[in-house]
C-alpha positions as CSV (number, residue, x, y, z in Angstrom):
1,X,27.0,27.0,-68.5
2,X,28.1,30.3,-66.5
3,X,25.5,32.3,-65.8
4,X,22.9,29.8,-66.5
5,X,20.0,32.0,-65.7
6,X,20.8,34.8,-68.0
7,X,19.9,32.5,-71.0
8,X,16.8,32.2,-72.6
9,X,14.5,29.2,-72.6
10,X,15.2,28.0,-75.9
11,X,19.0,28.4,-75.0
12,X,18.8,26.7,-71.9
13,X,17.1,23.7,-73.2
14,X,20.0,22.6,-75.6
15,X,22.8,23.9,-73.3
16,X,21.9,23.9,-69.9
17,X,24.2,21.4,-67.7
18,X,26.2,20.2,-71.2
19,X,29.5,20.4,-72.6
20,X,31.5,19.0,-75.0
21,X,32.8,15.8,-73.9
22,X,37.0,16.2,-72.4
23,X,37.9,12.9,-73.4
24,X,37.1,13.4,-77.5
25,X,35.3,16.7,-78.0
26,X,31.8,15.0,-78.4
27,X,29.3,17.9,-79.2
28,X,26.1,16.0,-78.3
29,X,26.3,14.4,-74.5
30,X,27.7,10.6,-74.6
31,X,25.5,7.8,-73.3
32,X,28.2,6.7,-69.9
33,X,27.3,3.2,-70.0
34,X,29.3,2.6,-67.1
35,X,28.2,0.7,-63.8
36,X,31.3,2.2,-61.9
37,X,34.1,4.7,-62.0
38,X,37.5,4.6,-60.9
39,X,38.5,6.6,-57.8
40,X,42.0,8.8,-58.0
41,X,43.0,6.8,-55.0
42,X,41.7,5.7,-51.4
43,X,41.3,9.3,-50.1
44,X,39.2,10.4,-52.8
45,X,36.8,7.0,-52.5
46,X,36.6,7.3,-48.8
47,X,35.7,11.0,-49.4
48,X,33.1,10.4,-52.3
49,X,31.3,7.9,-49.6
50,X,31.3,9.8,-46.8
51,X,29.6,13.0,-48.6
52,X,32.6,15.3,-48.5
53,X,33.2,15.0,-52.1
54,X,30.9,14.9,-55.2
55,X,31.3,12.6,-58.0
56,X,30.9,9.8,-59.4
57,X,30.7,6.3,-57.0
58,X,28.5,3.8,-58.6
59,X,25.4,4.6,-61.5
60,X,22.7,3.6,-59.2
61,X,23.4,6.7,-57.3
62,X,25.1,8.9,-60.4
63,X,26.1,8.7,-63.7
64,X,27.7,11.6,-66.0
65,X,24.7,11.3,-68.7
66,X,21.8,11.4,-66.5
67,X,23.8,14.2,-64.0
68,X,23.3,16.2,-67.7
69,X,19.6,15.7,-67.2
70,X,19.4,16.4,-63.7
71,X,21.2,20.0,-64.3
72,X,19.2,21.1,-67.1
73,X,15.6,20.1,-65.9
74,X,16.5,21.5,-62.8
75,X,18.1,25.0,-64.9
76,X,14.5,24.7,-66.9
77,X,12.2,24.6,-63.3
78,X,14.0,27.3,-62.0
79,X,15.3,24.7,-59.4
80,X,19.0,24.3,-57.1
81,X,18.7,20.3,-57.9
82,X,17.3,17.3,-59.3
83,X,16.9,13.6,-59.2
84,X,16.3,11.4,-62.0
85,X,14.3,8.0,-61.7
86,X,13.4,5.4,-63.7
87,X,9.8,6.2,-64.2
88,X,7.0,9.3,-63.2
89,X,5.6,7.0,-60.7
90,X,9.1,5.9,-58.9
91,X,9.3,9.8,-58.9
92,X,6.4,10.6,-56.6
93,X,7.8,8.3,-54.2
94,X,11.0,9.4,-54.3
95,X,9.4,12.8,-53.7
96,X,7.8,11.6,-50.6
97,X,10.0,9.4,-49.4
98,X,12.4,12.3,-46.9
99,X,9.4,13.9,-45.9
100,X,6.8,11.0,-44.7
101,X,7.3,8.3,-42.0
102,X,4.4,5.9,-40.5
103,X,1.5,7.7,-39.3
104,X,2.1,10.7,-42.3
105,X,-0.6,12.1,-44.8
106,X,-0.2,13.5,-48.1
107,X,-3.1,15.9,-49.2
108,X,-3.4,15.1,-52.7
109,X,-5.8,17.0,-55.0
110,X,-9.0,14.4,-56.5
111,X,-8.1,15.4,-60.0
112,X,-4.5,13.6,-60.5
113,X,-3.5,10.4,-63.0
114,X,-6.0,7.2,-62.3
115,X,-2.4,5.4,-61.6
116,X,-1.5,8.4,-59.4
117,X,-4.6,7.8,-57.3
118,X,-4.2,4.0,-56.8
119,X,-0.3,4.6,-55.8
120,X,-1.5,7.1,-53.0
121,X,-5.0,5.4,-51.6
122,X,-3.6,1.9,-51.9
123,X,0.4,1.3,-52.0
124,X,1.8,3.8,-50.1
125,X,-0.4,2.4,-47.1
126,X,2.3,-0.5,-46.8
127,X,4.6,1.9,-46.0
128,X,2.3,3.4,-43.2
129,X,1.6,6.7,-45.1
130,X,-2.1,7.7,-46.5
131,X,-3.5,10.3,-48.3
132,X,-6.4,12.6,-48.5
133,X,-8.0,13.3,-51.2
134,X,-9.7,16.8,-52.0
135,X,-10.6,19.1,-54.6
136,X,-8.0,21.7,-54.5
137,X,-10.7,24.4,-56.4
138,X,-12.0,24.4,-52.5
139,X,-9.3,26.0,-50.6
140,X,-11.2,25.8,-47.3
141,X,-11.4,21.6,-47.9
142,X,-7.1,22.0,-48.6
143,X,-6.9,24.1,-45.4
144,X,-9.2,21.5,-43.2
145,X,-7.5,18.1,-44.5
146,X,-4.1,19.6,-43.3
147,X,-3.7,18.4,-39.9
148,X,-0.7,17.5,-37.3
149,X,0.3,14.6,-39.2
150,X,0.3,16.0,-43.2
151,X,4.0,16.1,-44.2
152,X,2.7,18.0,-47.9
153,X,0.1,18.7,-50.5
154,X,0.2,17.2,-53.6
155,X,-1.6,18.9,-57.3
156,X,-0.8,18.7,-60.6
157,X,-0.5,21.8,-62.5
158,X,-1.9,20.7,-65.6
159,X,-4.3,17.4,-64.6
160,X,-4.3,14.8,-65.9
161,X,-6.9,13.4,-67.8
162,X,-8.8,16.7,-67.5
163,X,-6.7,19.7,-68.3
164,X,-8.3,21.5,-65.8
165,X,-5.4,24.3,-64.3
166,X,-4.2,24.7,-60.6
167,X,-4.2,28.2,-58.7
168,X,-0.8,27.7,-57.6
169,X,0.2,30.4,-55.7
170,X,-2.9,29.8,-53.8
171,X,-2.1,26.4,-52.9
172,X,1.2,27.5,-52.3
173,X,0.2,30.2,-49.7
174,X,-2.0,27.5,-47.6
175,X,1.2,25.4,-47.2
176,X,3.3,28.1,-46.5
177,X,1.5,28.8,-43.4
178,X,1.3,25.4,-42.6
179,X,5.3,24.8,-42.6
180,X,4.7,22.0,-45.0
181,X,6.0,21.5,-48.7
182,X,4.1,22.1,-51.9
183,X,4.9,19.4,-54.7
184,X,3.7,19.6,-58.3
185,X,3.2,17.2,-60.4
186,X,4.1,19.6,-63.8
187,X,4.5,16.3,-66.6
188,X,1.3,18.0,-68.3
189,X,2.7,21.6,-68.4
190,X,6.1,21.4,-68.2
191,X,8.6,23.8,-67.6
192,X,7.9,26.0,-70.9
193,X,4.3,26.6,-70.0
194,X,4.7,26.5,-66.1
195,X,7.3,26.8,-63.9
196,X,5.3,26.4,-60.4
197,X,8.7,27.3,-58.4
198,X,7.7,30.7,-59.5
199,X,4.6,30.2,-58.1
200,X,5.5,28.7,-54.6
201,X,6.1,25.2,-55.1
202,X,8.7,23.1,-53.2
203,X,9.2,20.4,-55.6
204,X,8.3,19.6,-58.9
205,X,7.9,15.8,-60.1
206,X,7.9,15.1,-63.7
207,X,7.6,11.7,-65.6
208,X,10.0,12.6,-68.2
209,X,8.3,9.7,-70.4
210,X,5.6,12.3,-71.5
211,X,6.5,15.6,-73.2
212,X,10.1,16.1,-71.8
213,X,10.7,13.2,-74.3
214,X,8.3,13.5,-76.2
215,X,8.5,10.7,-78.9
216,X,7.4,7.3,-76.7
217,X,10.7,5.9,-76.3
218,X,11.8,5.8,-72.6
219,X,10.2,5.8,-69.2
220,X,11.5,8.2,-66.7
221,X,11.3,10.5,-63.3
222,X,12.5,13.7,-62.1
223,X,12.3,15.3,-58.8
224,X,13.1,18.9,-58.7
225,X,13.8,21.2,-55.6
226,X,13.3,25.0,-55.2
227,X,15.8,24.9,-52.6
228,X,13.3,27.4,-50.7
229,X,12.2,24.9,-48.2
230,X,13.5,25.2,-44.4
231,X,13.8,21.7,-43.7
232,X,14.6,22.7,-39.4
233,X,11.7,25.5,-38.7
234,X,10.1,22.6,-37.4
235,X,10.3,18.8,-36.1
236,X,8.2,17.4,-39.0
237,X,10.9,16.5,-41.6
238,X,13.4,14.4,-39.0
239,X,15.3,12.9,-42.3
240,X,16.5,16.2,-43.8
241,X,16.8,18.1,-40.1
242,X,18.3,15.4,-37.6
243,X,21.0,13.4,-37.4
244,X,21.6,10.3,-39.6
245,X,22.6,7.2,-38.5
246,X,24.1,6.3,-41.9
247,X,26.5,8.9,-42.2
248,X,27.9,9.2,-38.6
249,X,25.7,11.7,-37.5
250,X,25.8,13.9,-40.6
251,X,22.2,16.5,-40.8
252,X,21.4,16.9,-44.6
253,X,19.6,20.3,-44.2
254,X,22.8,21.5,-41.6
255,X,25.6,20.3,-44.1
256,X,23.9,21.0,-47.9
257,X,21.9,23.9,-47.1
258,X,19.1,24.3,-49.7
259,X,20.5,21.7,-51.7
260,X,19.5,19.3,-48.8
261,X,16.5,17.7,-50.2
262,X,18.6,16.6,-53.4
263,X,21.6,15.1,-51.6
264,X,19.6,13.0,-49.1
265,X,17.4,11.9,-52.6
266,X,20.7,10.8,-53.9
267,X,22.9,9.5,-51.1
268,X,19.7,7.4,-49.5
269,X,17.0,7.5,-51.9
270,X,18.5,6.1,-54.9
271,X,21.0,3.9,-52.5
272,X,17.9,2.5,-50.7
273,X,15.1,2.7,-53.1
274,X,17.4,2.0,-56.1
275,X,14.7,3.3,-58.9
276,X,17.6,4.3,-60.9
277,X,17.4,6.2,-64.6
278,X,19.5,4.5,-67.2
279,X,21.9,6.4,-69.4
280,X,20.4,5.6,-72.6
281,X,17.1,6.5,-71.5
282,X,18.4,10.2,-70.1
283,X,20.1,10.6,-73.1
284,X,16.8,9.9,-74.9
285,X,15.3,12.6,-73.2
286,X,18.0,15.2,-73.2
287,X,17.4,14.7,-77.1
288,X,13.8,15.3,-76.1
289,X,14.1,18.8,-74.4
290,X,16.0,20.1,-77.1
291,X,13.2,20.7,-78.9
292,X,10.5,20.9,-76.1
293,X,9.6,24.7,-76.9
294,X,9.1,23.9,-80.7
295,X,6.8,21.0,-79.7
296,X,5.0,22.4,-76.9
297,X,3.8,25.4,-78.8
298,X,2.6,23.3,-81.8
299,X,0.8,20.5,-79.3
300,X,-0.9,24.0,-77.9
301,X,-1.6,25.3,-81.6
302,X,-3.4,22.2,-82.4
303,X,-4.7,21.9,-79.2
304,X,-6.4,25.2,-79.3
305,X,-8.0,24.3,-82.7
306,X,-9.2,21.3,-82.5
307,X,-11.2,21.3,-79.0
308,X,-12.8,24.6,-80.4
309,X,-13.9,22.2,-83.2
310,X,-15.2,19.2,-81.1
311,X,-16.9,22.1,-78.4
312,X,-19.4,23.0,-81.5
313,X,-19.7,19.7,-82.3
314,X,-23.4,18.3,-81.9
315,X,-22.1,14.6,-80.8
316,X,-20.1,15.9,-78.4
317,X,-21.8,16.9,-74.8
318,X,-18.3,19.2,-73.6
319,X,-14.9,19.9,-74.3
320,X,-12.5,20.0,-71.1
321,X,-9.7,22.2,-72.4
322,X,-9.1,24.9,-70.2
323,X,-7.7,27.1,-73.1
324,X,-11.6,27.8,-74.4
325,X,-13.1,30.8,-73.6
326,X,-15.9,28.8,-72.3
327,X,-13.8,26.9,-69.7
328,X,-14.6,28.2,-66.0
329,X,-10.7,28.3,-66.2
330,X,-9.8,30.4,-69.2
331,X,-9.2,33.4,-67.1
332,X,-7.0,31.5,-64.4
333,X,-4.7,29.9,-67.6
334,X,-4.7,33.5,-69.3
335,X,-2.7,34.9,-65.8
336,X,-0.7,31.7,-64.7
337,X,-0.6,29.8,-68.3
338,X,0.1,32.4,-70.8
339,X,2.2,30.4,-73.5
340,X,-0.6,27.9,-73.4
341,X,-2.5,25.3,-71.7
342,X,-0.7,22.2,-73.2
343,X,-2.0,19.6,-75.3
344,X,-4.1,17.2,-72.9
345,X,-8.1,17.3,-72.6
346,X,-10.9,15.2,-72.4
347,X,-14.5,15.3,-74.4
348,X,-17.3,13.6,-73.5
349,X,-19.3,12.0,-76.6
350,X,-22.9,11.4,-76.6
351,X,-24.0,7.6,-76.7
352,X,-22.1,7.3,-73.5
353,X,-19.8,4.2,-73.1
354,X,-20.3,2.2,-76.1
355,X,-19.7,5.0,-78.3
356,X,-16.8,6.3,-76.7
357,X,-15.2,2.7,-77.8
358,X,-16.5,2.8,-81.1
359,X,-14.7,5.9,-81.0
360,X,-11.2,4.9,-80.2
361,X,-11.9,1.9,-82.2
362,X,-12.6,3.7,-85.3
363,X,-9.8,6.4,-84.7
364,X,-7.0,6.1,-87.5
365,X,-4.5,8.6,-87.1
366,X,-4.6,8.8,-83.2
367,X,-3.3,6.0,-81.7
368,X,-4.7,3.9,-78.9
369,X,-1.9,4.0,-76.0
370,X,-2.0,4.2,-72.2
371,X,0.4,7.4,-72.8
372,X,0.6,10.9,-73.4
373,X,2.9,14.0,-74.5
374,X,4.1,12.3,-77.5
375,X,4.5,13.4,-81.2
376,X,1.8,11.6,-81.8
377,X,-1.8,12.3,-81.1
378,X,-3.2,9.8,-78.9
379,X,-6.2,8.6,-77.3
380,X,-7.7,6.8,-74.4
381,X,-11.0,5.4,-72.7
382,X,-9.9,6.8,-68.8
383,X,-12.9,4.6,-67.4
384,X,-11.6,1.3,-68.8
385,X,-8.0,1.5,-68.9
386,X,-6.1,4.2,-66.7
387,X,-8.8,4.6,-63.9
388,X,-10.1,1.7,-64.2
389,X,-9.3,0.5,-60.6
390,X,-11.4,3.5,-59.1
391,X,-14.8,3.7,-58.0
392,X,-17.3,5.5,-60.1
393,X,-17.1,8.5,-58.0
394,X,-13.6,8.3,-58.0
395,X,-14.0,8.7,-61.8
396,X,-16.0,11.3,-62.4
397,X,-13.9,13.5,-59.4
398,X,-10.8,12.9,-61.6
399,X,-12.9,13.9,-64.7
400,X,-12.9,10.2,-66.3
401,X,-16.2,9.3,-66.4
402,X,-17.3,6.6,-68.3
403,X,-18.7,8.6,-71.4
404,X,-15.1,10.5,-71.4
405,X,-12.1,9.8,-73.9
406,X,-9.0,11.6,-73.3
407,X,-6.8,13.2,-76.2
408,X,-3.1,13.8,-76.3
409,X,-3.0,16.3,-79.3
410,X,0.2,15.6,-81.3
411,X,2.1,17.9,-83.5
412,X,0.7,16.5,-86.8
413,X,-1.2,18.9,-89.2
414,X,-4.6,20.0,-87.3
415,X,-6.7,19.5,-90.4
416,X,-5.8,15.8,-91.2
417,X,-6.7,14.8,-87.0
418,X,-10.0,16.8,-87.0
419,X,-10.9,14.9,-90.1
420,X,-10.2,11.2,-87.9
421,X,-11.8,12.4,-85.5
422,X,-14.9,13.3,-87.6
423,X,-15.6,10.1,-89.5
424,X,-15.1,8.4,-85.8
425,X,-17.6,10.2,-84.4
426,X,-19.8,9.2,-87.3
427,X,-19.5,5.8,-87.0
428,X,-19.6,6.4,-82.8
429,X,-23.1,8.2,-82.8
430,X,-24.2,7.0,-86.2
């Protein structure tokens, strides 16, 4: 679309990067299954793989439905560019990937995704990287961990399992004057209830599984770029600023500009790391966000409603949900979260352990899935499933302590989940 960022929101989300198709008129964007595409002639192939042109080569590098995807998530964050991936966790790598080399930290908040966690303390050590982990409510810790080695800092702005909500801007300040890149993790918020370019991020990472498709059909990963990022102030980011090998010399941030970051994530990432999104599954999703206003406001509405239910609940010790006005941060998610604090919490039920699995066991409209953002309302014992691989103090630093369920509110009616939950907590703490 001209003049994308004239549009509204709820515009953007159904237009944004589509057209009908030239071939037949297809309103609705057509799933390309195609492996290749043929080139005009030798000049325009030899141009395509040398970075001069831009098109389509080969789909584990680009394909027309998933470039649909690409555009409008990246229209939707306010971004220049993004990559799509074949899952959330394939996207933090592929986040990391031009920025880190062996000997490189990430400084990654302590309250992220129990998967999240394991990826960054255990599996990206085999590529020489490490991370550290701090609270990122402690601004002095953030500033401390940073040191000559830290290629970025790492949050989520919604967390997951908690729902606790991140300042940002501050964040964002502390890496600015570090010369390194903020990345947010925004899967919780998304881009109708957050949009942390605004607030100083670099790049946004999304698994598109969760609410930007919102009914548990596909896995998927997005990487979006501000295009703010001066990739040569400094000697730290050697992929994006100096010369590579591959393309005869070529320097991403010289020859793209601020759409650096997303070409090298294309031309090597996907080439290298081939963690490639499949048509059918961006198509999937592109369905998805043409509704995500409509569902993100109703997973807030019943949200809202039901943890101020379970907070005055007697078999419940607290309610995590950062929209209550008893939430040390309400007032933080009234200024930088005022559509809403999503649909994701945690409670913590009295009777500890065992009742929490009665709980989920006795659950009959929520479902018991290692997912979230969906339709659906779903729930989850963190300290058995998710985070199960992390210590106990690990745990309770991400907020998944072992008397703690987590709760994806779905759009269903409000009345007809607080009742399951009700006659689960009576048979949990009977």
């Amino acid at each position: 679309m001209t003049d994308a960022p004239t549009y509204g929101f709820d515009t953007l989300q159904i237009h944004a990067g589509a057209k009908p198709d030239p071939a037949t008129g297809a309103r609705q964007t057509p799933i390309y299954q195609s492996t290749a595409y043929v080139f005009r002639d030798a000049e325009h192939a030899a141009a395509l793989f040398n970075l001069q042109e831009v098109g389509f080569i080969y789909s584990r590098l680009t394909n027309p439905t998933v470039a649909v995807l690409q555009e409008r998530l990246a229209t939707l964050e306010g971004g220049v560019g993004a990559v799509c991936c074949s899952s959330g966790h394939a996207a933090q790598i592929m986040a990391l990937f031009p920025l880190m080399a062996p000997g490189c930290n990430v400084v990654a908040s302590t309250r992220l995704y129990g998967g999240t966690i394991t990826q960054f303390s255990q599996t990206i050590k085999r590529f020489g990287w490490s991370a550290k982990f701090v609270d990122t409510d402690d601004l002095d810790a953030v500033n401390a961990a940073i040191d000559e080695n830290t290629r970025a800092v790492f949050c989520e702005s919604i967390a997951n399992p908690g729902g606790y909500v991140t300042d940002i801007r501050a964040l964002a300040d502390i890496t600015d004057g570090a010369g390194i890149p903020l990345i947010v993790d925004n899967t919780s918020a998304t881009p109708y209830l957050c949009k942390p370019i605004d607030h100083g991020a670099t790049l946004v990472v999304h698994s598109t599984t969760k609410y930007l498709t919102g009914n548990g059909t596909v896995t998927g990963g997005c990487v979006v770029d501000s295009g703010n990022f001066d990739w040569s102030a400094n000697d730290k980011f050697p992929s994006l600023s100096a010369p590579e090998d591959a393309y005869h010399g070529l320097k991403f941030h010289e020859t793209f500009g601020p759409l650096a970051y997303t070409f090298h994530s294309i031309a090597i990432g996907l080439r290298d790391l081939g963690m490639t999104m499949n048509p059918q599954g961006a198509h999937y999703t592109l369905m998805g966000v043409e509704t995500l206003s409509l569902r993100m406001q109703k997973h807030c509405e019943n949200a809202e409603k039901i943890a101020a239910w379970l907070e005055n609940d007697s078999r419940v010790d607290y309610v995590t949900y950062a929209g209550l006005p008893s939430s040390p941060y309400y007032e933080r998610a009234q200024a930088c979260y005022p559509k809403g604090t999503g649909g994701l919490f945690t409670f913590a039920v009295k009777g500890g352990y065992e009742a929490c699995i009665k709980l989920v066991d006795a659950l009959e409209i929520f479902s018991h899935v290692a997912n979230l953002g969906d339709t659906r309302s779903l729930i989850i014992h963190s300290a058995s499933t998710t985070h199960r691989q992390l210590s106990p103090e690990q745990q309770e630093a991400a907020g998944a302590g072992p008397n703690v369920v987590r709760i994806s509110i779905g759009i269903e009616d409000a009345d007809d989940l607080i009742r399951d939950l009700d006659q689960a907590l009576a048979k949990a703490c009977g």
